[in-house]
C-alpha positions as CSV (number, residue, x, y, z in Angstrom):
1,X,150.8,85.2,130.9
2,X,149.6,87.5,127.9
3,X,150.2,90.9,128.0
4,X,147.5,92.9,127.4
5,X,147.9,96.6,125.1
6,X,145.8,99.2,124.2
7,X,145.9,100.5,120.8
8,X,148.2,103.6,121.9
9,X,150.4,101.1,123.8
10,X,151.1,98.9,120.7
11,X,151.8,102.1,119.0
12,X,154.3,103.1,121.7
13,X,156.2,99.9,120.9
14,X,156.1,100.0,117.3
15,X,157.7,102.9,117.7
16,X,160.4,101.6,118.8
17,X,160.8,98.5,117.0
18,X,161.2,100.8,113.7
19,X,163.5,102.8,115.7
20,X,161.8,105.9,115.8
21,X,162.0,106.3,119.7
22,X,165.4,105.4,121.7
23,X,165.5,101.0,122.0
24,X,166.7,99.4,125.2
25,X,168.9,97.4,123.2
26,X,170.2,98.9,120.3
27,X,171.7,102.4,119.4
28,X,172.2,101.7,115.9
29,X,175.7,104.0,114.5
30,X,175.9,102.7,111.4
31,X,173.6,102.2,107.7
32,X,174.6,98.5,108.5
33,X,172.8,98.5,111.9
34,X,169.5,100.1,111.1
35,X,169.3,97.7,107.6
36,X,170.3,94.5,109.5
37,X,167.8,95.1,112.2
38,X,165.0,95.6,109.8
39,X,166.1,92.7,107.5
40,X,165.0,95.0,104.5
41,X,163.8,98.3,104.2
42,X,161.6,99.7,101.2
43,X,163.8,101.5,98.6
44,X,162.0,101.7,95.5
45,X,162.6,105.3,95.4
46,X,166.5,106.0,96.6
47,X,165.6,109.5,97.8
48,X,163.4,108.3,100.4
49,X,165.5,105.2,101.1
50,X,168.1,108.0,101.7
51,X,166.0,110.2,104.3
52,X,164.6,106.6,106.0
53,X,168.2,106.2,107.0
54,X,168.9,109.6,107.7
55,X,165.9,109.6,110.4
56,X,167.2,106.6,112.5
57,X,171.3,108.0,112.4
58,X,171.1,111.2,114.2
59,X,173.4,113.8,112.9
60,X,174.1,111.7,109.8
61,X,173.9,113.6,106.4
62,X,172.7,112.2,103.0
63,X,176.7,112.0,102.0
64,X,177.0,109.9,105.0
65,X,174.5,107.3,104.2
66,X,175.8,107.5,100.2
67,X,179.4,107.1,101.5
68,X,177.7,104.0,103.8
69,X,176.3,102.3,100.8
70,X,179.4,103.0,98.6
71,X,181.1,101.1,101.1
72,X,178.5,98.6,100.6
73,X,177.3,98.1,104.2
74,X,173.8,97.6,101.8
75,X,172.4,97.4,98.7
76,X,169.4,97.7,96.8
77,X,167.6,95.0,94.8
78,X,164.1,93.1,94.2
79,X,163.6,91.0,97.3
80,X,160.1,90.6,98.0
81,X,156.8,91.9,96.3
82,X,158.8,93.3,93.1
83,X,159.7,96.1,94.9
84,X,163.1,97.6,95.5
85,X,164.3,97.1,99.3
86,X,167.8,97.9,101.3
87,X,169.2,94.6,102.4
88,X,172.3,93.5,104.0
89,X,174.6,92.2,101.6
90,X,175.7,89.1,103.0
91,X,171.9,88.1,102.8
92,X,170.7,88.9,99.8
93,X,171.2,85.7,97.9
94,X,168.8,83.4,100.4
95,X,166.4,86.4,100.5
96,X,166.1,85.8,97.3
97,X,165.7,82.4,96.7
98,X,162.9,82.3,99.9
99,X,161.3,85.5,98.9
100,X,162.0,87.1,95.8
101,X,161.4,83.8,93.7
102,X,157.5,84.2,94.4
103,X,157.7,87.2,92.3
104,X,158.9,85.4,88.9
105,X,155.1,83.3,89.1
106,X,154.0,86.1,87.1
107,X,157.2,86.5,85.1
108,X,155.9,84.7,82.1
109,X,152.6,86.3,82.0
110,X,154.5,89.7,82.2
111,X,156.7,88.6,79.3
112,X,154.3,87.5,76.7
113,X,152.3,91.4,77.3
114,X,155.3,92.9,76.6
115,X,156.1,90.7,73.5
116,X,159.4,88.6,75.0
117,X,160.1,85.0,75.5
118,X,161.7,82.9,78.7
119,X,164.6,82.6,75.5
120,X,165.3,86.6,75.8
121,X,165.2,86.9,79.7
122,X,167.6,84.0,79.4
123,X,169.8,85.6,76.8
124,X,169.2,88.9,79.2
125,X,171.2,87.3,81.9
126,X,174.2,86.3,79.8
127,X,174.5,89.7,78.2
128,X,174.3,91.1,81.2
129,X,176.4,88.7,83.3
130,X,178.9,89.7,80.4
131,X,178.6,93.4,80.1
132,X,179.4,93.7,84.0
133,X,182.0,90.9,85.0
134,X,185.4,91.8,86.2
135,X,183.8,94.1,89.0
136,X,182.5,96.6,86.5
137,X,179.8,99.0,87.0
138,X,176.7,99.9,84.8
139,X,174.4,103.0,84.4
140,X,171.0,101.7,83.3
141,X,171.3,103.3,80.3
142,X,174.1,101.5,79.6
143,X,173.3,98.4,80.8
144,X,170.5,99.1,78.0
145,X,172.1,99.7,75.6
146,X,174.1,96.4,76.2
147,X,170.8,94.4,75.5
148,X,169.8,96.3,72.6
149,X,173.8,95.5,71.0
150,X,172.5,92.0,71.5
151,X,169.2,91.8,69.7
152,X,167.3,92.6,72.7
153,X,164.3,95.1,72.7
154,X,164.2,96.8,76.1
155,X,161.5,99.5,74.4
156,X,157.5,99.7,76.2
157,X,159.0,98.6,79.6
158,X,161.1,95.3,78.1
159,X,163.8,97.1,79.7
160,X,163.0,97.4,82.9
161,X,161.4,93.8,83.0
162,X,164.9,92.4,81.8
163,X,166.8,94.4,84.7
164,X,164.5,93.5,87.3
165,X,164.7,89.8,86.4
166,X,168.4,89.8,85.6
167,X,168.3,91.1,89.8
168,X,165.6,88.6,91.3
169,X,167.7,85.7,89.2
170,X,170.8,86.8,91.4
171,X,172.7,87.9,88.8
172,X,172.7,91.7,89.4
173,X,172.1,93.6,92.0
174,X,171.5,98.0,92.2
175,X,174.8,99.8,93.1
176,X,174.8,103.5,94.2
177,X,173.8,105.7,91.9
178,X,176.6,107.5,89.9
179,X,175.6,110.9,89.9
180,X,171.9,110.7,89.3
181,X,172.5,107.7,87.4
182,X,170.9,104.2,88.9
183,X,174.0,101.5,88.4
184,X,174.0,97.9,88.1
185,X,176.7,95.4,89.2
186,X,177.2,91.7,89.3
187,X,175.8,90.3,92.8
188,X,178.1,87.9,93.5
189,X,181.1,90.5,92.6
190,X,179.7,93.5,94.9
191,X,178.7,91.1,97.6
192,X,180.7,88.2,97.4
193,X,180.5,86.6,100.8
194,X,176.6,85.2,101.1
195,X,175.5,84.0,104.0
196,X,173.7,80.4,103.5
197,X,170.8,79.2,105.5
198,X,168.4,76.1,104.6
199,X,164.9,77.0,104.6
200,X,163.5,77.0,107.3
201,X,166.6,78.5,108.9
202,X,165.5,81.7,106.5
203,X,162.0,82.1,107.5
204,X,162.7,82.0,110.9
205,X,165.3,84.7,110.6
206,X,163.4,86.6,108.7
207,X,160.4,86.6,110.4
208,X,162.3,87.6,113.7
209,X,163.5,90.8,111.7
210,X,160.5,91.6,110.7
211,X,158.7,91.7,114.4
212,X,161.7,93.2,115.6
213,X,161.5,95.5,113.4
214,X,157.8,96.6,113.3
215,X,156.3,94.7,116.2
216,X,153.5,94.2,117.3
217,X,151.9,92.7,113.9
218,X,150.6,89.6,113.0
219,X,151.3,86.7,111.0
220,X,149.2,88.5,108.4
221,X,151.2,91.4,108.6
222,X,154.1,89.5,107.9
223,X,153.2,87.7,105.0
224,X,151.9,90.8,103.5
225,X,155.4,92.5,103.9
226,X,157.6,89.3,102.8
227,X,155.5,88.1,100.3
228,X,155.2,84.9,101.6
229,X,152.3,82.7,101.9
230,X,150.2,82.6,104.9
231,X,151.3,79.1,105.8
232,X,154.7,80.0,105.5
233,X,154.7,83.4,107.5
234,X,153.0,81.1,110.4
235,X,155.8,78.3,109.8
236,X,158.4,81.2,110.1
237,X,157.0,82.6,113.3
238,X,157.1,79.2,114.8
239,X,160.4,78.6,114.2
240,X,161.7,81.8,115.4
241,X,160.3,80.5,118.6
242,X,161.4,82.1,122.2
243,X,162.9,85.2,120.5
244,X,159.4,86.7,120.0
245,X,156.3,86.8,122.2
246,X,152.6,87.5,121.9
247,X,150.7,90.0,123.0
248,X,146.9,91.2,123.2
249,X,146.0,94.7,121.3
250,X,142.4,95.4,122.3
251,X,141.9,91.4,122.4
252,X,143.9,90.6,118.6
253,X,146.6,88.3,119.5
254,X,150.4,89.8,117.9
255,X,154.0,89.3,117.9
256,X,156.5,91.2,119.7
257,X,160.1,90.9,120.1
258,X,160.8,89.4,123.1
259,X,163.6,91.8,124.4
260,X,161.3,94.6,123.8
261,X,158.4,93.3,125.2
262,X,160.5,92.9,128.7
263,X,162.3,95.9,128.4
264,X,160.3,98.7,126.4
265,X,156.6,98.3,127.6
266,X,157.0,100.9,130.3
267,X,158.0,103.9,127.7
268,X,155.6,102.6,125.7
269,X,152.8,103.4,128.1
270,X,154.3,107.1,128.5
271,X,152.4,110.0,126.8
272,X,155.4,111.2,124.5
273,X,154.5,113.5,121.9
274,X,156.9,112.7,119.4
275,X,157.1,114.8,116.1
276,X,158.6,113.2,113.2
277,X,158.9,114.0,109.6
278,X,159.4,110.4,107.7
279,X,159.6,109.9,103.6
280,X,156.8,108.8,101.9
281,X,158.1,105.3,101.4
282,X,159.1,104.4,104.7
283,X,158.7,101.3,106.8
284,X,156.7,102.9,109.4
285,X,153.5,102.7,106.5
286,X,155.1,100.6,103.7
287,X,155.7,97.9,106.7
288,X,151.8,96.9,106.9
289,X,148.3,96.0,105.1
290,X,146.1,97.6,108.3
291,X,147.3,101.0,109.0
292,X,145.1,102.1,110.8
293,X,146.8,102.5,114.4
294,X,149.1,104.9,112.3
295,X,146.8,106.2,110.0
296,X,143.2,107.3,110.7
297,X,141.0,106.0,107.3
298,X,139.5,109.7,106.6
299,X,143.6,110.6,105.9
300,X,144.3,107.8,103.6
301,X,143.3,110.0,100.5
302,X,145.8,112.5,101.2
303,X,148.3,110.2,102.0
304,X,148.2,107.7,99.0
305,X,145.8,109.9,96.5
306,X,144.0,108.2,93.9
307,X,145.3,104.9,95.6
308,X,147.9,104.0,93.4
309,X,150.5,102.5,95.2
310,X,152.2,106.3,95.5
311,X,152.5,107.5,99.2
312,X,152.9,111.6,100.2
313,X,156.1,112.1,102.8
314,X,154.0,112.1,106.3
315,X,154.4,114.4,109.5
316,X,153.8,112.0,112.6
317,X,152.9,113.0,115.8
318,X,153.1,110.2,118.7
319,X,152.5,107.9,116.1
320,X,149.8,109.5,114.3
321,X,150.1,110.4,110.8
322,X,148.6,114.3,111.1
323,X,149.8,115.9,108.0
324,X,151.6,115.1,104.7
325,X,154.6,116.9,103.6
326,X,156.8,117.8,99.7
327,X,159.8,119.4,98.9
328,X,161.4,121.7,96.3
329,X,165.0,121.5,96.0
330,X,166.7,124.7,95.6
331,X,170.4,125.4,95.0
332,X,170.4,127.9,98.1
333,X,167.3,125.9,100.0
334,X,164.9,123.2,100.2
335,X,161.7,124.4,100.3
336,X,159.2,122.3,101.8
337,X,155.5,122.5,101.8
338,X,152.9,121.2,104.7
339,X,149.6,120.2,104.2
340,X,148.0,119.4,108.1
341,X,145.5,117.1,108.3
342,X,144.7,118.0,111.5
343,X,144.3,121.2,113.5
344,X,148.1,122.3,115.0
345,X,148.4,125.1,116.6
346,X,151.5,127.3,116.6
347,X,153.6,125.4,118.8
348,X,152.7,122.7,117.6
349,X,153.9,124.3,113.7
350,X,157.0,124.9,115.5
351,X,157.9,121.8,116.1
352,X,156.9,120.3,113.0
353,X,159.4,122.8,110.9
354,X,162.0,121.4,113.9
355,X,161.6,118.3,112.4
356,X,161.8,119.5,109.2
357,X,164.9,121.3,110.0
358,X,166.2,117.7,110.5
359,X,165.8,117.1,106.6
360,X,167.2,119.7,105.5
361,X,170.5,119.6,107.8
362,X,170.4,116.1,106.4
363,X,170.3,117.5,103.0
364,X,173.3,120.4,104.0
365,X,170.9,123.1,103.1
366,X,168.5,125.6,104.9
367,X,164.9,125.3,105.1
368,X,161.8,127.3,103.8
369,X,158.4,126.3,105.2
370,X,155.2,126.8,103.1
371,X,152.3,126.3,105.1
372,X,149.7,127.4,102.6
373,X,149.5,123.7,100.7
């Protein structure tokens, strides 16, 4: 039998799949934990990667989650869609090659725009491969600078091309930053124990993350995310077989992680009134196409303005994106400033600056709230 949701039920348990609201089955202690369970989390800019930790390790401090990934419980690289994510370690190599290899289709194109041949990403990866072997680490600007010793032009974004490939290759991978420095290393040196799955082995675990970690969605939704074809998202859903079941949201069939679906639906159906204060570039948006349960359409402009790929840090309230949120970093405070989208009243201000107040414990500094944005 299908279980039938309502919108504000499926919202309940996606919710808790991103682990925004206590799980039945997993209490996650560790940067590790929360990565693994999502199978890769957007990271394209670290100081949001940072804080989407942060939110799911209560009591954890941004030193915590840098000492986490210094100890290399994850890393960051190119996995999917060109865009930076969090991964575990041990499966970044078959991410890769299932994911990250549809993102080189356009490698060529790219290459002849910015005036370089398959001969200099070649020559990229050797350099490259040689400037970091015997577990040393590289700023970028180093790491430039190695290319241009060799011939290479790295001016009018040839640089960045050349380090992103050199990553989706499986040849590098993004260390912690040194500093405010972004630092490169060899893949197969910082994360030498790969896990190997055949194909259809990957997309089966993969798409089980993903619905575990975002569910309910579709097979849509999950090709979107991963990057994958259609036919392939389907095929991976398949595979992953009894771990995941379906549900109806107002009569749209989706996925759900089984052990949730059994265990969770109840507290879904409670009115909670959560109040949350998530990065910009967080899972609970950067996880779909249709945002909409999340996001009511007259707010998208405020969120992502001018629609260019750039998403505002978002105050959610059970579920609902109802105001967007920046910060200016002070030696003595953070000051942050709050743009509502929607009519809150004081108490309702009171408990967004308490989870606020989160951030900037998580930071190690005091808060200012601004709420004339």
């Amino acid at each position: 039998m299908t279980t039938e949701l309502t919108a504000s039920e499926a919202l309940g348990l996606r919710m808790t799949s991103l682990l925004l609201r206590p799980h039945p089955s997993i209490r996650p202690g560790a940067v590790a934990e929360v990565v693994e369970w999502f199978g890769a989390m957007q990271a394209q800019d670290l100081a949001s990667g940072l804080w989407s930790l942060g939110a799911r390790l209560p009591g954890w401090t941004r030193s915590d989650v840098q000492a986490a990934l210094e100890r290399r419980e994850a890393l960051r690289t190119w996995p999917m869609r060109g865009t930076v994510h969090l991964v575990p370690p041990a499966d970044t190599r078959w991410m890769l090659e299932l994911t990250g290899v549809r993102s080189l289709a356009g490698a060529a194109a790219r290459r002849t725009q910015l005036g370089l041949t398959e001969a200099d990403a070649d020559r990229a990866l050797d350099v490259l491969g040689a400037a970091l072997v015997g577990g040393r680490r590289l700023t970028r600007a180093e790491c430039l600078a190695a290319l241009r010793a060799a011939g290479l032009s790295t001016d009018d974004q040839r640089g960045y091309h050349l380090l992103w490939y050199a990553s989706v290759r499986g040849v590098t991978c993004v260390a912690p930053n040194v500093g405010t420095d972004q630092t490169f290393a060899l893949l197969d040196e910082w994360a030498p124990e790969q896990r190997h799955l055949d194909r259809d082995e990957a997309l089966a675990l993969l798409a089980h993350r993903y619905v575990r970690g975002h569910g309910p969605v579709t097979a849509r939704e999950f090709a979107g995310w991963s990057g994958l074809t259609l036919t392939d998202a389907r095929r991976g859903l398949a595979a992953a077989g009894e771990l995941l079941s379906t549900v109806l949201v107002d009569g749209e069939p989706m996925h759900v992680d089984a052990a949730l679906c059994d265990t969770a639906l109840a507290g879904a159906r409670a009115s909670q009134a959560d109040v949350l204060a998530l990065p910009g570039f967080d899972e609970y948006l950067l996880g779909y196409r249709d945002r909409t349960l999340m996001l009511d359409p007259a707010h998208q402009a405020a969120v992502v303005p001018g629609n260019n790929g750039i998403f505002q840090a978002t105050v959610v309230r059970a579920g609902r994106v109802v105001g967007v949120w920046k910060r200016t970093l002070g030696r003595a405070a953070v000051t942050v400033a709050i743009r509502p989208l929607t009519t809150l009243d004081a108490g309702e201000r009171a408990r967004v600056e308490q989870a606020l107040g989160r951030y900037a414990d998580f930071l190690g500094l005091p808060a200012r709230y601004d709420w004339s944005a």
